[in-house]
C-alpha positions as CSV (number, residue, x, y, z in Angstrom):
1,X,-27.0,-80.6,155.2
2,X,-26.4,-80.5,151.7
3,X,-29.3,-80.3,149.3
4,X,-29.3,-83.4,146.9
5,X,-29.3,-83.0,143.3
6,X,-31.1,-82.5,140.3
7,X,-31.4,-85.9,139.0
8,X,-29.8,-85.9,135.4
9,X,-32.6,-85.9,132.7
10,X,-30.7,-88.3,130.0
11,X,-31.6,-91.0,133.9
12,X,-35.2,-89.4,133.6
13,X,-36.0,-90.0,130.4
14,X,-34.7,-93.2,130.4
15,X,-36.1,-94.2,133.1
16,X,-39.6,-92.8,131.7
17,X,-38.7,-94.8,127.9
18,X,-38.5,-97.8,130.0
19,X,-42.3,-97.6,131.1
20,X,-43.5,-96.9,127.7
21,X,-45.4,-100.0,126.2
22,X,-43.3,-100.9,122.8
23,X,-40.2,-99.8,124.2
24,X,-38.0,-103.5,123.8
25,X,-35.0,-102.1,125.9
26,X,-32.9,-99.1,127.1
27,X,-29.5,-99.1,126.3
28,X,-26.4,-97.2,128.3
29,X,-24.2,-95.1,126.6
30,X,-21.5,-97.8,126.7
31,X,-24.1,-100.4,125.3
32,X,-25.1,-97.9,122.7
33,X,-21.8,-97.1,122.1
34,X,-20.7,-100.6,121.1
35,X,-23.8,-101.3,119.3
36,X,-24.1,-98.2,117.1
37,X,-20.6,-96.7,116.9
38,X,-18.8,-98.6,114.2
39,X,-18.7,-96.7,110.8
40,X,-17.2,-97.7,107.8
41,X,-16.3,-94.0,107.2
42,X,-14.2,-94.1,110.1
43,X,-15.9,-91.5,112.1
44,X,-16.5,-91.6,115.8
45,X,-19.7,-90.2,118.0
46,X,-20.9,-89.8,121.3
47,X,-23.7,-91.9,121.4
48,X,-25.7,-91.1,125.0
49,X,-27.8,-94.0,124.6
50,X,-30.3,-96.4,122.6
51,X,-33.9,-96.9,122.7
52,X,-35.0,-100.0,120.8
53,X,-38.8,-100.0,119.5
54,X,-40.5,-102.7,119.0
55,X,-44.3,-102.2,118.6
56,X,-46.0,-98.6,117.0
57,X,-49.8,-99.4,117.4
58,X,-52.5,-97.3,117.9
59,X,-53.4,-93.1,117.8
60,X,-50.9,-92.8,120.9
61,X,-48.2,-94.4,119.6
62,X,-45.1,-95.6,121.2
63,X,-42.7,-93.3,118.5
64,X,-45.3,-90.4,119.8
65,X,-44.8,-91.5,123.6
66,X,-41.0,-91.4,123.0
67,X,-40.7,-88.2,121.5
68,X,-42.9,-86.5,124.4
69,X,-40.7,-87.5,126.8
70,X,-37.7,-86.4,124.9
71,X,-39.4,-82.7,124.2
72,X,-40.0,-83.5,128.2
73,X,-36.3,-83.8,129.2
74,X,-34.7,-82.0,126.2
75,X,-32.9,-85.0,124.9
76,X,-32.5,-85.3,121.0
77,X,-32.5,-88.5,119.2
78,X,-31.3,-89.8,116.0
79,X,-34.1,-92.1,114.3
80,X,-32.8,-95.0,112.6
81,X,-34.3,-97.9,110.9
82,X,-31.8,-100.7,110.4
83,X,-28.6,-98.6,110.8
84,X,-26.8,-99.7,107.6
85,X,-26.5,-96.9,106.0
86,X,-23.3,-98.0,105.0
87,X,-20.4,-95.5,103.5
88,X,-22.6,-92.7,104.5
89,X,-22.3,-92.7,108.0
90,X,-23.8,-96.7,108.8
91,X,-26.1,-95.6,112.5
92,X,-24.1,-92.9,113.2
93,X,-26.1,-89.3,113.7
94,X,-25.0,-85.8,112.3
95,X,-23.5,-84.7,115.6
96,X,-22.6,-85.7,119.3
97,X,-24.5,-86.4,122.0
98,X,-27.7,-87.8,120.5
99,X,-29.4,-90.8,121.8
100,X,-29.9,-93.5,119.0
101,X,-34.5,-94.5,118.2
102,X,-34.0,-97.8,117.0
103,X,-37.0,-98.5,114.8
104,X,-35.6,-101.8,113.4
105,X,-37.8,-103.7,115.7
106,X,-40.7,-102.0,113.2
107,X,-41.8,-104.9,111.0
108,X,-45.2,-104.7,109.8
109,X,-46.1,-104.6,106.6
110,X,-49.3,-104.8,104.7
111,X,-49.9,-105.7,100.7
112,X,-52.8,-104.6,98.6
113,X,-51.3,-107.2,95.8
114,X,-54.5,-106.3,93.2
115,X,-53.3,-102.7,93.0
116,X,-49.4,-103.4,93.7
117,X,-49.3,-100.9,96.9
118,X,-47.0,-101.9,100.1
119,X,-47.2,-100.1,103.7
120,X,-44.5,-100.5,105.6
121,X,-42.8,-99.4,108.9
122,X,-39.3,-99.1,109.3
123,X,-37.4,-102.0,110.3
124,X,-39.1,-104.2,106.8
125,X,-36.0,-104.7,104.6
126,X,-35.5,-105.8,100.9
127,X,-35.9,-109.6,102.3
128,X,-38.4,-109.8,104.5
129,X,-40.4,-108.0,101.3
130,X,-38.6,-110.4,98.8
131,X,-40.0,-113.7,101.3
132,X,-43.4,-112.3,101.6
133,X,-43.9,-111.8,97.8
134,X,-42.2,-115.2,96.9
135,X,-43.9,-116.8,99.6
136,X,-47.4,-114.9,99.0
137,X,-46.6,-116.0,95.1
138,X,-47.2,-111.8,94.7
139,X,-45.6,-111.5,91.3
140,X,-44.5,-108.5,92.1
141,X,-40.4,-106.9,91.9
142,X,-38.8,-105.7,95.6
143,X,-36.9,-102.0,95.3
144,X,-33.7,-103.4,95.5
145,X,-30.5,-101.7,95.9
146,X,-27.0,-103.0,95.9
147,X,-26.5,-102.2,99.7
148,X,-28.1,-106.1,100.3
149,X,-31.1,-107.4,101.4
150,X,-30.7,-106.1,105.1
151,X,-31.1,-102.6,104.7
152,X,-34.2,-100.8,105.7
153,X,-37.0,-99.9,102.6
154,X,-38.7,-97.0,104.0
155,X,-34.6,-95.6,104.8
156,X,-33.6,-95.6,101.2
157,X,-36.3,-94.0,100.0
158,X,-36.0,-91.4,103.0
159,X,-32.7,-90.9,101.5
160,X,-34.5,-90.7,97.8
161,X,-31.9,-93.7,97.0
162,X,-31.8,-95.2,93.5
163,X,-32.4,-99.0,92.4
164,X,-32.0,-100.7,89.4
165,X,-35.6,-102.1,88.6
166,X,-38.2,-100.6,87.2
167,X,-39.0,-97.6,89.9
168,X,-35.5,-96.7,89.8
169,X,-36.2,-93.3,91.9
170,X,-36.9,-94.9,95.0
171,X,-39.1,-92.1,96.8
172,X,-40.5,-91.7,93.0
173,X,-43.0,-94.8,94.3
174,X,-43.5,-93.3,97.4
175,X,-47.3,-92.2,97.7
176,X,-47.8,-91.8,101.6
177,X,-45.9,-91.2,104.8
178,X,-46.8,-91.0,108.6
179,X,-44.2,-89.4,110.8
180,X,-44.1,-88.1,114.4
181,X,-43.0,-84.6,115.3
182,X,-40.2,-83.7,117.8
183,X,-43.9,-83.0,120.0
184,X,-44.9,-86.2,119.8
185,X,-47.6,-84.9,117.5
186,X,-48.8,-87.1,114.5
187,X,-48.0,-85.9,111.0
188,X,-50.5,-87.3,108.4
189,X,-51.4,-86.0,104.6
190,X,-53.9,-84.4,104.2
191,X,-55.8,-87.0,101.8
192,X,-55.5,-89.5,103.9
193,X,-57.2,-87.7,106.7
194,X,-60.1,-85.8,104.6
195,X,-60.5,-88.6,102.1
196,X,-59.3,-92.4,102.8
197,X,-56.3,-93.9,103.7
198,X,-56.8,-96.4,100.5
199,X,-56.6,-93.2,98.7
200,X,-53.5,-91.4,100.4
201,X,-51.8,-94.9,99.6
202,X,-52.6,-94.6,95.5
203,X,-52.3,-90.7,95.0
204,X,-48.5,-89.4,95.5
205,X,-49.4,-85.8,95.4
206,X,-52.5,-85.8,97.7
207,X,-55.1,-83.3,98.7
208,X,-53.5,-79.2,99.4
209,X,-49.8,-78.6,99.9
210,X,-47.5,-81.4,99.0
211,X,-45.7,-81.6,102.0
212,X,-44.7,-85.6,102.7
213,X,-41.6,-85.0,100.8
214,X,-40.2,-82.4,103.6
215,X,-39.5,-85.6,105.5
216,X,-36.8,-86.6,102.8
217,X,-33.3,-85.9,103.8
218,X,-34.1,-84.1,106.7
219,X,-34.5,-83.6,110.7
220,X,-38.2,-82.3,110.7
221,X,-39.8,-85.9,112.2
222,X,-39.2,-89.8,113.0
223,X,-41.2,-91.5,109.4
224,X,-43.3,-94.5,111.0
225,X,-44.9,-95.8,107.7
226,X,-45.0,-95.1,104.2
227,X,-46.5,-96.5,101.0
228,X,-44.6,-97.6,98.4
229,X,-45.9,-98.7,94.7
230,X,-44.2,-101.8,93.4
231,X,-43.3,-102.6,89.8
232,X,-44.8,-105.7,88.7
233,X,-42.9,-108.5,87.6
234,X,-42.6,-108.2,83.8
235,X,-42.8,-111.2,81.0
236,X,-39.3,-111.2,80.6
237,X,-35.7,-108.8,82.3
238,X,-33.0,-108.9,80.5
239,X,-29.5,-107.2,80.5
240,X,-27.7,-105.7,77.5
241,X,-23.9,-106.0,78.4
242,X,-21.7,-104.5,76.0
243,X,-18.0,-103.5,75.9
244,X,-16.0,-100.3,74.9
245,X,-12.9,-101.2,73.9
246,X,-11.1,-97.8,74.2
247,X,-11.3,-95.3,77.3
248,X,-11.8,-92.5,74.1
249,X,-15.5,-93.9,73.4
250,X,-17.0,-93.2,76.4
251,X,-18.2,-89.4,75.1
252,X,-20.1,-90.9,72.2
253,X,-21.5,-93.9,74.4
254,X,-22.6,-91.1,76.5
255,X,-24.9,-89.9,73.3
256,X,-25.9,-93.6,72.2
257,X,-26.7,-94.1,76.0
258,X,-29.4,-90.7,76.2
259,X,-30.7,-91.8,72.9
260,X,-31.5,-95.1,74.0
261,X,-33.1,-93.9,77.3
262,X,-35.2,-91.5,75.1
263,X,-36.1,-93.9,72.4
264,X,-36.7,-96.3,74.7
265,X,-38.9,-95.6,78.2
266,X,-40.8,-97.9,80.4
267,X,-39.1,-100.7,78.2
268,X,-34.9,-99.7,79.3
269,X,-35.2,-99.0,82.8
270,X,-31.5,-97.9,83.1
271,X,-27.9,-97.9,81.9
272,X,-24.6,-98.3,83.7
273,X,-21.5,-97.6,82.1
274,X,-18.3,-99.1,84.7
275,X,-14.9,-98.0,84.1
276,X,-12.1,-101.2,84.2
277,X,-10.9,-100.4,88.0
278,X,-14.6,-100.6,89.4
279,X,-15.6,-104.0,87.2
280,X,-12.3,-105.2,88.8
281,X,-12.9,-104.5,92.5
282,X,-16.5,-106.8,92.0
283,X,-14.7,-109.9,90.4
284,X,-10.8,-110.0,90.9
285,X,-9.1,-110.1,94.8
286,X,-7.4,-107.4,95.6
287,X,-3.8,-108.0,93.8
288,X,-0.7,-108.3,95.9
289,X,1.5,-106.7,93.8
290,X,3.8,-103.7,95.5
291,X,1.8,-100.2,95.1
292,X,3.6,-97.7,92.2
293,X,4.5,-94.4,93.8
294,X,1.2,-93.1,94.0
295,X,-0.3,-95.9,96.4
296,X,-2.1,-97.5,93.7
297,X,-2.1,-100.5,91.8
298,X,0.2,-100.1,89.1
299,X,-1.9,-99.4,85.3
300,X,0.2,-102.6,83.5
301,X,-1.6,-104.8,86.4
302,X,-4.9,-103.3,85.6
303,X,-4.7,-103.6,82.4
304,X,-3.3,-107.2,82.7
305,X,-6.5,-108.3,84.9
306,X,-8.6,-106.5,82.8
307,X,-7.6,-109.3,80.2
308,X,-7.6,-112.4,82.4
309,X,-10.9,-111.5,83.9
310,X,-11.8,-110.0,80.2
311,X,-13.0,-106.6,81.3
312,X,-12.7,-103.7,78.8
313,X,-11.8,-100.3,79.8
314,X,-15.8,-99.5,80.5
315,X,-18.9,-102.3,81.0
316,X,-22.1,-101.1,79.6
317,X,-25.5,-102.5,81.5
318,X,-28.3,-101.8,80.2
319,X,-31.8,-103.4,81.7
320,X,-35.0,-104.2,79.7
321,X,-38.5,-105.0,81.2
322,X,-41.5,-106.0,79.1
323,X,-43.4,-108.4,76.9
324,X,-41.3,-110.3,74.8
325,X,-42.2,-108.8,72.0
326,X,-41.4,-105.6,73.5
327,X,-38.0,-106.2,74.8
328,X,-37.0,-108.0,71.0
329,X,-38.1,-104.5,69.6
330,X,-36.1,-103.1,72.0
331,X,-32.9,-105.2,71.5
332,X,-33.1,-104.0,67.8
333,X,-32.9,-100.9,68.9
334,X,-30.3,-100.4,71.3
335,X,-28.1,-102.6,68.9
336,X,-28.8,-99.7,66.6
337,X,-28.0,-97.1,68.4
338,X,-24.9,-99.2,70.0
339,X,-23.2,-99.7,66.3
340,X,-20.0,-98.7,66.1
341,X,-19.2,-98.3,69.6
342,X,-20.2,-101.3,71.6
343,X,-18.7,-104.8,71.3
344,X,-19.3,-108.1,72.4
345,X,-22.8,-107.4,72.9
346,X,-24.5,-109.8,74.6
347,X,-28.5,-109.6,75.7
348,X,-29.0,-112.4,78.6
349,X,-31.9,-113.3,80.9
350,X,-31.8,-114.0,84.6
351,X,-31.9,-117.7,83.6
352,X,-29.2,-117.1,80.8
353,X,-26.7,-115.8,83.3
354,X,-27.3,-118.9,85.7
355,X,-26.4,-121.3,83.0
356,X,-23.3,-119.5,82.0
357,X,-22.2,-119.6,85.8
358,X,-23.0,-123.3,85.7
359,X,-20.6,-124.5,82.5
360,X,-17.8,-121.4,83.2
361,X,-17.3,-123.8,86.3
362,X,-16.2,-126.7,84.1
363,X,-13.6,-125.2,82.7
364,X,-10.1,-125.7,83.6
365,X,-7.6,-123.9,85.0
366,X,-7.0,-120.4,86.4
367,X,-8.9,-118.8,83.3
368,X,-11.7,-121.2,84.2
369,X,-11.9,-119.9,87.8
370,X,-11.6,-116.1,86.5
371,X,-14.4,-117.1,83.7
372,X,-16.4,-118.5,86.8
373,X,-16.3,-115.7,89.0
374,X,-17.4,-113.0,86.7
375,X,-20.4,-115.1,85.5
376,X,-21.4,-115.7,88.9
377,X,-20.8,-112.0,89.8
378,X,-23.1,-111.5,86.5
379,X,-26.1,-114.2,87.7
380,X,-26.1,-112.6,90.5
381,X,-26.4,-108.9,89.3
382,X,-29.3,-110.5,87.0
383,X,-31.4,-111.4,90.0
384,X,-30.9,-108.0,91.6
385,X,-32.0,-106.7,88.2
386,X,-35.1,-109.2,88.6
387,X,-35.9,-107.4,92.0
388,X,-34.1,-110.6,94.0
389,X,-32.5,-108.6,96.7
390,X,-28.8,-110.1,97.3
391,X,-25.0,-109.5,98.2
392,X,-23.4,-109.2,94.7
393,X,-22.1,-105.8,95.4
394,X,-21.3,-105.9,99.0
395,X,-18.2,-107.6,98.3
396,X,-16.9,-104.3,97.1
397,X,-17.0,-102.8,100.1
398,X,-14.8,-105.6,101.6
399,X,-11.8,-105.1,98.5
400,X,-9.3,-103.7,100.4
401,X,-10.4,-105.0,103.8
402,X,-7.4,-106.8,105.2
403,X,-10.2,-109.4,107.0
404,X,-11.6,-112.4,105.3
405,X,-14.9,-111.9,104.1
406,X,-17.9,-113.8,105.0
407,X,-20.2,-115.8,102.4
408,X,-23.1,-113.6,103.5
409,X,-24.9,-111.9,106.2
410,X,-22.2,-109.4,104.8
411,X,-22.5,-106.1,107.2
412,X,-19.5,-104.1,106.3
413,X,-19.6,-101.8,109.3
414,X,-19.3,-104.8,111.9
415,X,-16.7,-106.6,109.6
416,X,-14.1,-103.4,109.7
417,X,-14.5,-101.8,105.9
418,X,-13.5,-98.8,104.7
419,X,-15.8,-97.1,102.5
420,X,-16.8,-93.5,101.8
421,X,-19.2,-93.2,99.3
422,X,-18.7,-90.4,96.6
423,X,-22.1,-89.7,94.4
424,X,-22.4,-86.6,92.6
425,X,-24.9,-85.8,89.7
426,X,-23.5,-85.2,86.2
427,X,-25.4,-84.1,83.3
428,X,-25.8,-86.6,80.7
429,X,-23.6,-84.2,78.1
430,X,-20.7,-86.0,76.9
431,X,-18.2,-83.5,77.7
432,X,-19.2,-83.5,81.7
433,X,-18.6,-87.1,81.4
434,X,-15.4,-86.5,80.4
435,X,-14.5,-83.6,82.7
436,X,-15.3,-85.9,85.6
437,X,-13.8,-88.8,84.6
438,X,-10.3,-86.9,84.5
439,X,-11.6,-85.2,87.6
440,X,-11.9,-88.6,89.6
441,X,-8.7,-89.9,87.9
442,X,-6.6,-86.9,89.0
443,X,-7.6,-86.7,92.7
444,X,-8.0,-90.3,93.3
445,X,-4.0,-90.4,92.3
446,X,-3.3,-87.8,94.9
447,X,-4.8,-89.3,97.2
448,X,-3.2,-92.7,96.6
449,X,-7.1,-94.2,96.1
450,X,-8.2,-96.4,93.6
451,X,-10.4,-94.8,91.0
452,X,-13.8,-97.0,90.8
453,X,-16.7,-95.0,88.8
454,X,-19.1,-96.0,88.0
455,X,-22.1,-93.8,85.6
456,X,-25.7,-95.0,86.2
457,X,-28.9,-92.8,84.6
458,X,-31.2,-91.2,86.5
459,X,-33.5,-90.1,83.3
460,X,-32.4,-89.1,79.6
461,X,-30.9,-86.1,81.0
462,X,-28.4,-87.4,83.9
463,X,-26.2,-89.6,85.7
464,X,-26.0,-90.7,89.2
465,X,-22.8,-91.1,89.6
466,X,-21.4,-93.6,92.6
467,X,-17.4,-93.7,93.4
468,X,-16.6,-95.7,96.5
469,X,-13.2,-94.5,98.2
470,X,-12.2,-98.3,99.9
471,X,-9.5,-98.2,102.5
472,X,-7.9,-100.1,105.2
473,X,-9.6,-98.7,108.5
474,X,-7.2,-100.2,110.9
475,X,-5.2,-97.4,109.6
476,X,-5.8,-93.8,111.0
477,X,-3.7,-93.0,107.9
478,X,-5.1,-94.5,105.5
479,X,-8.3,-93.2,106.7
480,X,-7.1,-89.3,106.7
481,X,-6.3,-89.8,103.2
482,X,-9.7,-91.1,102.3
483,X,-11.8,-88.0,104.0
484,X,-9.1,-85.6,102.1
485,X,-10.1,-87.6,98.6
486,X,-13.5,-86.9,99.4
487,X,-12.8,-83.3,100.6
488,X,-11.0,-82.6,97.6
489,X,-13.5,-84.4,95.2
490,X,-16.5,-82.4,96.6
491,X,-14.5,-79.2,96.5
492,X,-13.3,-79.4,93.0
493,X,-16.3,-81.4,91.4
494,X,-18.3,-78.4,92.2
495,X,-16.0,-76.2,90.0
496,X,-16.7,-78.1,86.7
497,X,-20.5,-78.9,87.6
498,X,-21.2,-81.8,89.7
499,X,-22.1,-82.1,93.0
500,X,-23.5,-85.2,95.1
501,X,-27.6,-85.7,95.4
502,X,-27.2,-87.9,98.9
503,X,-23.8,-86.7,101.6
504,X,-22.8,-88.8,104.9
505,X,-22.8,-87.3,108.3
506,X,-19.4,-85.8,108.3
507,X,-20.3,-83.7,104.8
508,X,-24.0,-82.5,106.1
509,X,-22.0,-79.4,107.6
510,X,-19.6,-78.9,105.1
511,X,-22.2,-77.8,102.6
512,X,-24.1,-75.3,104.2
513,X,-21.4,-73.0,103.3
514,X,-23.1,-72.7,99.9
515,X,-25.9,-72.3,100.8
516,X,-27.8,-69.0,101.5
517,X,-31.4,-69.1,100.7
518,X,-32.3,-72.5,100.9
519,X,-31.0,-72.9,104.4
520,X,-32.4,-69.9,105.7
521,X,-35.6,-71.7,104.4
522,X,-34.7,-75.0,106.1
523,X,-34.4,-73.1,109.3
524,X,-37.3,-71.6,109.4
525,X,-39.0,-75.4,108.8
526,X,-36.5,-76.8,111.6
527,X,-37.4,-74.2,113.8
528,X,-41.3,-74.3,113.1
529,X,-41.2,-78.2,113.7
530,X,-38.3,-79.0,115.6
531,X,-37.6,-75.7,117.7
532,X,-35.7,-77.5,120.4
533,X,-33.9,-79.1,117.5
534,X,-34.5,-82.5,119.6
535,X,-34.8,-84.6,116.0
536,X,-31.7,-85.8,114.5
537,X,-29.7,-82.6,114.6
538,X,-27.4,-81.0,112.2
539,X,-29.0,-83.7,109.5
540,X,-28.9,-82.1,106.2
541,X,-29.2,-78.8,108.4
């Protein structure tokens, strides 16, 4: 008689997650598969399964449950929160074979609106914050981020994303975090334990060794809820837009800009400076001209848009918060330090930009429809800027999607976009600006990809800089010679000084070849935490 056989422990463990109050459902791998495995990178994964969470009360929590019975049965899992982690990798994990810890279904939140503090699990996204304030009348700004009001709060900040209001360092307003080991063991800061959770949720750096931020860009647990300070809603946000009229001012913008963020703090919460291409992509279609030799759009049709749609060869974007008397001081200022190198200056309030939108409708004719789309592009940017999540920049991702669009609920990983995301750090020195600028330029041409850059300041002393690579993915080639740009963008940006602060899941490898110390470091965390290495593998690792 033959002996039966060891039942498989991916059945078991399922089998136990289904019996675990909080668990919503069990997906198969071919259910997980089709839920989780589009990527607007192109990448594929073997997903094993999903496990959708939908309540996280209690000491024992569900998360905590989970975990145990995947330290149980040796199974790792890939946290995610709403899985739109979109150019980086959307749901996907670092590596095959994981199973996917949906914590979207996570959607408590609660507000201590006289101090401005927000706890939050996972699955709360820039909307369901931006309905609760409005509807709470909490006059209070949402961490917005141009990836639309669907994506996951506590995420971004787990990613230490940037914003444009106030708190533009997203995990900057982070004070407190509660994660679950690979155990199933709790992780809690110290001040919240010893002293009060009211307290944990005020003070950022806590009580002993600082240690919450270890769950930033990382494997070492699944982050259940974390405190976020919010920026209160100001007097009066306005925008600066300004214009440089030649490509050859962009070093001494570069100075103008650093002197304005150093003059100017808590009033200028940041400054954007867009080259022509990427100012394009948010307002003009796609053109349908024939592609010059390269496989880009030919520079005479740039530069012919760039004058119908009156875009200069770089956008300045500056954003003020205040009193008014504040932000006029300001404006004085920063036209000041602008002189001689910004044009067509304009300083416009979220209500400004709506009535421009309003008459550029009026006016006739193609130039009137080109007038129109830009100013709504720019009302809409205004409310982002007035912590109104929206979709103003999702249509980027969509530019060179062969698909129509929809008006919104935008999700470019369902809707087939291509889009690697490219977003080194660059010192705000006006000769690294430069040096990257002809960087992105060159390989972008070899590569036959459109060069959209865009600067945006992390402090006084550097940029963030983002450069989406936007491709057809129906296209396997198309896609090769995306991940090659990127390759070869990475490789040689680290020759002349830059190098990304956030990577997607196909780069997380990549970059441990430079890396000596710091990874031995991380292993010895991993393997203090995580020995099994059962939470999101290969993340960042």
């Amino acid at each position: 008689m033959t002996p039966p056989l060891d039942p498989n422990p991916l059945d078991l463990a399922c089998a136990a997650w289904r019996a675990i109050p909080g668990v919503a459902e069990v997906l198969s791998q071919e259910a997980a598969q089709q839920a989780y495995g589009a990527d607007t990178g192109g990448s594929t994964r073997t997903i094993r399964a999903a496990v959708r969470i939908v309540q996280n009360d209690g000491e024992d929590t569900c998360v905590s449950a989970v975990m145990r019975v995947a330290s149980q049965h040796g199974i790792a899992v890939h946290p995610i929160s709403t899985g739109h982690n979109w150019g980086y990798g959307t749901a996907l994990p670092a590596g095959d074979g994981s199973v996917i810890l949906d914590l979207g279904g996570l959607k408590e939140m609660n507000f201590d609106a006289e101090l401005g503090v927000v706890t939050l699990q996972p699955g709360v996204t820039q909307a369901m914050l931006a309905e609760f304030l409005d509807a709470n009348n909490h006059q209070y700004m949402v961490p917005v981020t141009g990836a639309g009001p669907s994506c996951s709060l506590l995420s971004n900040a787990l990613e230490r994303g940037y914003g444009v209001t106030p708190h533009t360092d997203h995990f900057g307003a982070v004070t407190d975090i509660e994660a679950v080991l690979a155990d199933g063991s709790l992780y809690r800061t110290t001040l919240r334990e010893a002293g009060t959770k009211e307290l944990a949720s005020l003070f950022k750096w806590g009580l002993g060794p600082h240690t919450a931020p270890l769950f930033t860009q990382s494997g070492y647990g699944v982050v259940t809820r974390m405190s976020i300070v919010l920026a209160r809603r100001p007097e009066v946000v306005k925008v600066c837009l300004f214009n440089l009229k030649d490509d050859a001012l962009l070093e001494t913008a570069v100075e103008r800009v650093r002197h304005i963020l150093r003059s100017l703090p808590g009033t200028v919460g940041g400054i954007n400076l867009m080259n022509r291409h990427r100012v394009l992509a948010m307002n003009a279609p796609y053109p349908d001209t024939p592609p010059d030799g390269n496989g880009q759009i030919p520079l005479d049709v740039i530069e012919t848009l760039g004058r119908q749609y009156q875009i200069a060869p770089w956008t300045g974007f500056c954003t003020l918060y205040g009193t008014k008397t504040m932000v006029a001081a300001a404006q004085k200022e920063i036209k000041r330090a602008l002189a001689g190198v910004g044009t067509r200056m304009l300083f416009l309030s979220p209500g400004n930009a709506r009535t421009l939108a309003k008459l550029a409708k009026l006016l006739p004719g193609g130039a009137g429809q080109r007038l129109g789309s830009t100013a709504a592009t720019l009302a809409k940017s205004l409310d982002l800027v007035a912590g109104r999540p929206n979709e103003t920049a999702l249509p980027l991702a969509y530019w060179r999607n062969p698909g129509k669009q929809p008006d919104d609920g935008r999700d470019p990983g369902r809707d087939g976009c291509g889009l690697l995301w490219y977003a080194p750090l660059v010192p705000m020195r006006p000769q690294y600006a430069r040096a990257y600028v002809n960087l992105v330029t060159r390989v972008a041409k070899k590569h036959g990809m459109e060069p959209l850059l865009t600067f945006t300041s992390v402090n006084e002393r550097l940029f963030d800089s983002t450069v989406p690579l936007l491709f057809d993915r129906s296209q396997p080639e198309a896609v090769a010679r995306a991940r090659a740009c990127y390759k070869e963008l990475l490789e040689e940006g680290r020759k002349i000084g830059v190098f990304p602060y956030r990577v997607g899941v196909d780069t997380m490898a990549a970059i441990k070849v430079n890396q000596t110390h710091s990874a031995a470091f991380h292993a010895k965390l991993k393997q203090a935490l995580d020995p099994a290495n059962l939470v999101a593998p290969g993340r960042y690792q």
